[in-house]
N, C-alpha and C positions, 0 to 999 in steps of 0.2 A: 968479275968473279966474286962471288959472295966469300969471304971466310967465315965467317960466323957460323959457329958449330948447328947445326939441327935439334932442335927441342925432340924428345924422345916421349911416346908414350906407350901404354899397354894396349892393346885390341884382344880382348875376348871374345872370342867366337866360340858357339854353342852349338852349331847345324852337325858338329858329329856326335859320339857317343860318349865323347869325356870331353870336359871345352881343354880348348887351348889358348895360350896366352901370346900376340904376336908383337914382339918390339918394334914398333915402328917409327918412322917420323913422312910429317906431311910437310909437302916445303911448294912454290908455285913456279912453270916453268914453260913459258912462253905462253905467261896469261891462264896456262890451267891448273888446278889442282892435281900434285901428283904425289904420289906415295912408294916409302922404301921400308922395305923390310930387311932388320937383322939379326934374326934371332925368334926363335921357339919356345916357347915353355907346355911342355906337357908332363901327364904325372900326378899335377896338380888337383884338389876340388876349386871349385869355385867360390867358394869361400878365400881360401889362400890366391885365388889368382886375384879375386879384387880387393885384398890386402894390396898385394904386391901392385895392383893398378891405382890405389891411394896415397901410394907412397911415391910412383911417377909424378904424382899431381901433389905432391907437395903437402898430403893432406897427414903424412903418418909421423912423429918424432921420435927422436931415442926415447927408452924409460928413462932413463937418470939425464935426460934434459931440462931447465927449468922451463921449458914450452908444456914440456908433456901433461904439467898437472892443470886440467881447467877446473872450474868450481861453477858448474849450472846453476846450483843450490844449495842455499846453507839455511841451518838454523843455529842462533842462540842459545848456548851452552853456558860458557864459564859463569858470568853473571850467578845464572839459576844457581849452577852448581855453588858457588861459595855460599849463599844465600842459603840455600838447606843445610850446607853439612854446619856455616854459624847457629843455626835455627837448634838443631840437633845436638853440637857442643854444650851451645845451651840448655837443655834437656826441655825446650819447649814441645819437644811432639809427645815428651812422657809426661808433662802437666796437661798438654789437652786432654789425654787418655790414657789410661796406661795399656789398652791393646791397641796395635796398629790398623786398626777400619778403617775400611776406604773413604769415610766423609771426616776421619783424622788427618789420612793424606790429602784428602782437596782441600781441608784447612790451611797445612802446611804447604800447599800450589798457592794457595789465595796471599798467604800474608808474604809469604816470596814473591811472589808477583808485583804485589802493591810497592814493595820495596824497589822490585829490578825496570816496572813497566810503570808503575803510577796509575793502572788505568784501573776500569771499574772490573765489578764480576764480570758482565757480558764480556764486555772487554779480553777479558786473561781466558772465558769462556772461547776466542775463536783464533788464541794465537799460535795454536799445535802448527802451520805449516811454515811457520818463522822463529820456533822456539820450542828447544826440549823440556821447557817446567814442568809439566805436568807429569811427563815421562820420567825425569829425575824423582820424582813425587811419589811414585809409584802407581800413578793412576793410567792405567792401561783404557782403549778405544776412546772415542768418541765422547767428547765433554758434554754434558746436557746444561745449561744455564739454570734450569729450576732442579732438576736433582743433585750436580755437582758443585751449586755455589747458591739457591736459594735457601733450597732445604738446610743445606751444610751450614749457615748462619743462624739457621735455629736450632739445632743439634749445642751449637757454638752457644746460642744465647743459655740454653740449657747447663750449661757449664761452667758459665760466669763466673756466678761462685767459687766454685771449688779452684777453678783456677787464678783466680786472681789472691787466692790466700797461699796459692803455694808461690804466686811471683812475689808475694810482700813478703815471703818468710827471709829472702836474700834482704830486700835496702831494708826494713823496717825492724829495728830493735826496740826493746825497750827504754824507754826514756829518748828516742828520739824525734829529728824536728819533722813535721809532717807540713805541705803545701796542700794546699785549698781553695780552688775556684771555679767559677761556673762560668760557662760562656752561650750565645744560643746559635742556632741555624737554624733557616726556614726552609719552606718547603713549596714549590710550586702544586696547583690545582684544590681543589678540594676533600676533605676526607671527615665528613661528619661523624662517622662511626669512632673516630679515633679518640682513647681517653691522653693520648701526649699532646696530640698537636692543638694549642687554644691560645688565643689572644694574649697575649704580653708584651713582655720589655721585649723588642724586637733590636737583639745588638746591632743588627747589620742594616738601620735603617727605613727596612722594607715594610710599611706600615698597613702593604695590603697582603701583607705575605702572612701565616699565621707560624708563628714560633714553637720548636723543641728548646729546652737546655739541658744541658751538659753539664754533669759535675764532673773533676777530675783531682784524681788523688795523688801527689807527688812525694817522693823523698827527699831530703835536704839538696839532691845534687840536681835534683826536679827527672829524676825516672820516674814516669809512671806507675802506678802500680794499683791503681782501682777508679774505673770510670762509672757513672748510673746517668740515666738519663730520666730526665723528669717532663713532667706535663708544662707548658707554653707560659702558662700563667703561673709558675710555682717564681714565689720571691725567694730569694739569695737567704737571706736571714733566717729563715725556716728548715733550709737545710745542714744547718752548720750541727744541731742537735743528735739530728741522724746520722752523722757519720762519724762523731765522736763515739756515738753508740755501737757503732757498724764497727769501727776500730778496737773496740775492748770485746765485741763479742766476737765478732768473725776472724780480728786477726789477733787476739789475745792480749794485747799491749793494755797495761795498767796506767802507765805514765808516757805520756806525751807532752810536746808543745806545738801548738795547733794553730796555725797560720793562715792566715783569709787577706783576702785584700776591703779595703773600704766598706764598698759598697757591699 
């Protein structure tokens, strides 16, 4: 004789005019399949009877179990989120602009991004279904890569100016130390129309590659605070003029001491 209790399941039958739910269990008995019935459920929709038949199967948990809560899909949040609201403490989204347009907020997505993701525009352009940046950002549908991060870098370049005199207004005093140096980066393919990209000192070696450089402006503690970029073949020594000048006119300073390296 078996003692082992019988597995119970729901049978929903549908053939009348409201279903009903029959408790059963199937067990074998001399070689055939045979079936017990104990119990009725009527009353019910159908809806609620195959609740109740997922929950015979194992398939339903309490709410306040730690089973209950599954996670199909997430995206990245906190990241972003500290990232903007530093960005904002900072009052960098009122130096980009002083009104909030939406190619201010795909500014503030882009330079969040670069910080949380590393990656490029395209990049930060296709991570909405693993990440709420954009949406913290305030940038509502569908990211375009040439409207909400091509264009938005010349909108940016457009701004340069004016923003980069109100981030020296914090490190840069009068009478203090300023950092100065140029570095370059190359550029894969060809681009004849270009007046930056042209034969020079190529830092990084690549002799068939053709060179941009980089000037960058630092404060004593080496924050940035003013970058330009120059044509391939512009020598180091040539610009140290222009940015002492760039210094008394753009960001006011009378008195400095003005630091380069060597070369």
């Amino acid at each position: 004789m078996n003692s082992q209790p019988r597995r119970l399941h729901l049978e929903i039958q549908q053939h009348r005019s409201h279903p009903v739910g029959l408790i059963r269990s199937s067990f074998r008995k001399d070689g055939k399949v045979c079936h017990a019935t104990y119990g009725r459920m009527t009353g019910l929709s159908l809806e609620q009877l195959r609740l109740i038949q997922a929950a015979f199967q194992g398939r339903v948990v309490p709410e306040d179990s730690p089973e209950a809560l599954q996670i199909s899909s997430g995206r990245e949040y906190g990241a972003s989120a500290v990232g903007l609201a530093l960005a904002k403490e900072l009052g960098l989204d009122r130096m980009i602009y002083s009104r909030s347009e939406r190619w201010v907020r795909c500014v503030l997505a882009l330079i969040v991004g670069r910080l949380v993701y590393a990656g490029s525009e395209l990049a930060l352009s296709h991570i909405g279904d693993r990440s709420a940046l954009w949406e913290l950002c305030g940038v509502s549908g569908p990211i375009d890569v040439d409207r909400d991060c091509d264009a938005v870098m010349d909108r940016l370049l457009e701004r340069q100016g004016a923003i980069q005199r109100r981030l020296a207004a914090r490190p840069l005093q009068e009478g203090c130390l300023v950092l100065y140096d140029l570095t370059s980066s190359y550029v894969e393919g060809a681009y004849p129309q270009s007046q930056i990209i042209a034969l020079g000192d190529n830092r990084d070696g690549k002799r068939r590659h053709q060179p941009m450089v980089i000037g960058l402006l630092c404060n004593r503690q080496g924050c940035p605070v003013g970058v330009e970029v120059f044509a391939g073949n512009t020598q180091d020594a040539t610009t140290v003029e222009g940015k002492i000048a760039e210094l008394q006119t753009q960001y006011g300073l009378k008195e400095i001491i003005f630091v380069g390296t060597e070369g």
